[in-house]
C-alpha positions in Angstrom: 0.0 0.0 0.0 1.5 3.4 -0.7 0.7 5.6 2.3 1.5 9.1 1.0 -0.9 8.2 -2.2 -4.0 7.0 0.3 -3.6 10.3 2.2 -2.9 12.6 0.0 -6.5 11.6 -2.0 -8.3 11.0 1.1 -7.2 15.1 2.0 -9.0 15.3 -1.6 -11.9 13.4 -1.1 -13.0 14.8 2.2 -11.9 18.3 1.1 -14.8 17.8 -1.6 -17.6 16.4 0.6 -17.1 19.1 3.2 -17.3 21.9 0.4 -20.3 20.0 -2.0 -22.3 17.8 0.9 -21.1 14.7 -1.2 -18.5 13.2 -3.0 -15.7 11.4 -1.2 -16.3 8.0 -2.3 -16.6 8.8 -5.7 -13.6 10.3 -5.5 -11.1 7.9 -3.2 -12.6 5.1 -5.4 -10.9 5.9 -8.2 -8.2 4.9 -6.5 -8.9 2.4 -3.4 -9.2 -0.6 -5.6 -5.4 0.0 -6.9 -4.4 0.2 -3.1 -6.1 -2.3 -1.8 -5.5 -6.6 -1.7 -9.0 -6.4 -2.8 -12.0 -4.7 -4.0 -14.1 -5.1 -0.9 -11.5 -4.0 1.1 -11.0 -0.8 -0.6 -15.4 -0.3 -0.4 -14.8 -1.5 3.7 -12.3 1.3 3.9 -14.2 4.0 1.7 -17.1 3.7 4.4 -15.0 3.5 7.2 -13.3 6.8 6.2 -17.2 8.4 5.1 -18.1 7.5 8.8 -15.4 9.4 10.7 -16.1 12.7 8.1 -19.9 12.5 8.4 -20.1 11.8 11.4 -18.3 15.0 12.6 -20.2 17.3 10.2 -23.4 15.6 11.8 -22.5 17.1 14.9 -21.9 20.6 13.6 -25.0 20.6 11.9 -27.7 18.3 14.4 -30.3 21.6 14.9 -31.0 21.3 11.7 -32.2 17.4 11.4 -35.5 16.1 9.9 -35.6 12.5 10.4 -39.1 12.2 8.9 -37.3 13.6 5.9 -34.8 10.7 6.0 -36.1 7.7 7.4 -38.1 6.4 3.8 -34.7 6.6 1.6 -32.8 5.4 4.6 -34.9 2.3 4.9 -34.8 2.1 0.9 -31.0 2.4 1.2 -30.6 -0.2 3.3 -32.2 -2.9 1.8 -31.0 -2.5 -1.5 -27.0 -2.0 -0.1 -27.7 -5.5 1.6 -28.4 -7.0 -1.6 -25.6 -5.2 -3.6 -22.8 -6.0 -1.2 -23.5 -9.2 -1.5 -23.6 -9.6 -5.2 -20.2 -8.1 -4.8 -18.9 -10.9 -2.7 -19.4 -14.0 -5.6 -18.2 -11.4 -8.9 -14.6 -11.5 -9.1 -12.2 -7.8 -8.9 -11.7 -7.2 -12.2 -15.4 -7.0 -13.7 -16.1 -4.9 -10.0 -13.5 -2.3 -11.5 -14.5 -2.2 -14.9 -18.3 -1.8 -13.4 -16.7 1.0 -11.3 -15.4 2.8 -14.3 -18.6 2.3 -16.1 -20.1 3.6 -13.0 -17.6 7.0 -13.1 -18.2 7.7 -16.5 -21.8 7.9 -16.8 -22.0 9.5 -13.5 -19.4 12.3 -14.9 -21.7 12.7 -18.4 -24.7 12.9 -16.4 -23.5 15.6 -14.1 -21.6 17.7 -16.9 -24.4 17.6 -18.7 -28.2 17.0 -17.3 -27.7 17.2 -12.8 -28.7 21.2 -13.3 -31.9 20.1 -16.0 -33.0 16.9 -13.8 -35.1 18.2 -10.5 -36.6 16.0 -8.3 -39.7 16.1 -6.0 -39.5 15.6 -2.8 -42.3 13.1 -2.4 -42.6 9.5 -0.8 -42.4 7.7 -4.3 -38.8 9.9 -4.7 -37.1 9.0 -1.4 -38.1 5.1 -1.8 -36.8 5.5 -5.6 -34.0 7.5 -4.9 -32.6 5.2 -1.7 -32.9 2.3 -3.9 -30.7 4.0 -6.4 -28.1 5.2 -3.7 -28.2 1.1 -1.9 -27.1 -0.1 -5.1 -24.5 2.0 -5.8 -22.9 2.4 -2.4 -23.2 -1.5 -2.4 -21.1 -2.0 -5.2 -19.1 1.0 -5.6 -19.2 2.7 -2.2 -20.4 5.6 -3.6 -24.1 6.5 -2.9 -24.2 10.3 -3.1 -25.5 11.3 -6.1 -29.3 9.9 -6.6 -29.6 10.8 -2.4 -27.9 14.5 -3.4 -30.8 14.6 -6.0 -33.4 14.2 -3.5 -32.1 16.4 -0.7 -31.1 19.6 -2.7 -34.7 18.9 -3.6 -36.1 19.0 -0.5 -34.1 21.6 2.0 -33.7 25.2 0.2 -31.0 26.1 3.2 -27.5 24.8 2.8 -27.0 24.3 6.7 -30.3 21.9 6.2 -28.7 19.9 3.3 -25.5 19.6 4.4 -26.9 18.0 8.2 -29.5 16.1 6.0 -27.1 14.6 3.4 -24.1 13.9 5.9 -26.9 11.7 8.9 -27.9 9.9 5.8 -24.5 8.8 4.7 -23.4 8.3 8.4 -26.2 5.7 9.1 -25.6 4.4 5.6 -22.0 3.8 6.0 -22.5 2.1 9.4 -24.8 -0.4 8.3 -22.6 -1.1 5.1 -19.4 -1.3 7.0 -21.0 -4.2 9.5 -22.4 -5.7 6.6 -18.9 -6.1 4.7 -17.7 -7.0 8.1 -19.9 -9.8 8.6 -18.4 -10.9 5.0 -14.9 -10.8 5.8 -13.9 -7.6 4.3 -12.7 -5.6 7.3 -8.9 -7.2 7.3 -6.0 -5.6 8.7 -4.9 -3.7 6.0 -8.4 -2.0 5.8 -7.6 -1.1 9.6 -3.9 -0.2 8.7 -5.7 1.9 5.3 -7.4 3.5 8.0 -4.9 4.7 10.3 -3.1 6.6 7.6 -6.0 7.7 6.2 -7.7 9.6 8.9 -4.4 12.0 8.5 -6.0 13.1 5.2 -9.4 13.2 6.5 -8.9 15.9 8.9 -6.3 17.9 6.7 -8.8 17.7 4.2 -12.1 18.7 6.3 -10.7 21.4 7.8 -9.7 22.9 4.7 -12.8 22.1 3.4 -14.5 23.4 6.4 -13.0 26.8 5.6 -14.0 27.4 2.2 -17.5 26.0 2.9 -19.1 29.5 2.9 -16.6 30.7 0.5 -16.0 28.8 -2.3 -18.0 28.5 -6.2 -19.0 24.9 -5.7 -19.8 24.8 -9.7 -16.2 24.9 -10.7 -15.0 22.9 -8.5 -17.9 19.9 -9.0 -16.6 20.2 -12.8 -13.3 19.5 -11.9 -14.1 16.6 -10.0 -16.3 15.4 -12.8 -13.6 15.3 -15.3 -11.2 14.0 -13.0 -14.2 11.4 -12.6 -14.5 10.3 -16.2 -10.8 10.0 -16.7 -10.6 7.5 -13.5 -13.4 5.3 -15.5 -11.7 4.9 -18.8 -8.1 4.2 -17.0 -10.5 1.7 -14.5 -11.6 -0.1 -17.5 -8.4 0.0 -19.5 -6.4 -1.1 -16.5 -8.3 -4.5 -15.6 
């Protein structure tokens, strides 16, 4: 494992989600899986890492909770992450990565080019839809933000209110995944190890992130990311 490469891009990743709401496991999967012994080990360590961030931003933000606003998707979430994790135990590495890739590159195309046309409604039909979207994909790829993001910007108008909203979800989210990959072998020593170094990134990167929170144009930055996105899917396929 190369340490200064896991927490140099974990500074990145949580730098992100504290500026944007979401966005670290999108970005410290593009390159967990080259890190790691395995590919459930590097999804074990995402969440790990997502729980230590969102967990600290929950506490900042706790005033501005709705649970009734949360418990439908969560539920949602849950069931389908179950199932996904583990589809992800009998598939072998290599398709996983090249699903991953596939996985960053149409997530890149959508948000470069339809997340500002595409509103949702924050109904009861949305969150069940939208948490079943979010299981599967944080399931196999450890990264659920984007169909959740869709839903909350939808339903809280203050930034305070999404960013406590979006950060309980993916704290509760991460738990349950993180047991759930536990209970399938996944949480090893070197995801523990991972970890360890890691955190050194997670707080460099969150309190940087913490700063320019009120600060910073989001919109250039989420473009950046979104390129950086798409060229981590073609070199995930191409590499496996």
């Amino acid at each position: 494992m190369n340490e200064f490469l896991l927490i140099l891009f974990c500074c990145g990743a949580s730098f992100i989600q504290r500026v944007t709401g979401f966005g670290f496991g999108i970005f410290i999967m593009t390159i967990l899986p080259f890190l790691m012994p395995s590919y459930g080990e590097a999804t074990t360590l995402s969440g790990l890492l997502a729980i230590a961030l969102s967990f600290s931003v929950m506490v900042k933000y706790r005033k501005y909770i709705v649970w009734h606003k949360i418990i439908p998707i969560l539920i949602s979430f849950l069931l389908f992450s179950l199932i996904s994790i583990q589809f992800v135990t009998y598939v072998e590495d290599s398709i996983l990565k090249q699903l991953l890739g596939g996985a960053l590159i149409l997530l890149s195309i959508y948000f470069f080019f339809f997340s500002e046309k595409l509103h949702i409604q924050p109904t009861l039909t949305a969150q069940i839809g939208m948490g079943s979207i979010s299981g599967i994909m944080g399931g196999l790829f450890a990264m659920q933000g984007p169909p959740a993001v869709l839903y909350f910007i939808a339903a809280e108008n203050e930034k305070e209110k999404y960013m406590a909203m979006t950060q309980t979800y993916f704290l509760f989210g991460n738990i349950f995944m993180s047991i759930v990959r536990a209970i399938n072998g996944y949480l090893t020593i070197a995801v523990a190890q991972g970890w360890l170094y890691a955190c050194i990134g997670i707080v460099i990167g969150g309190f940087i992130g913490n700063k320019v929170f009120e600060k910073v144009q989001t919109k250039t930055l989420r473009k950046i990311v979104y390129g950086y996105m798409a060229i981590s899917g073609i070199v995930a396929i191409l590499s496996t």
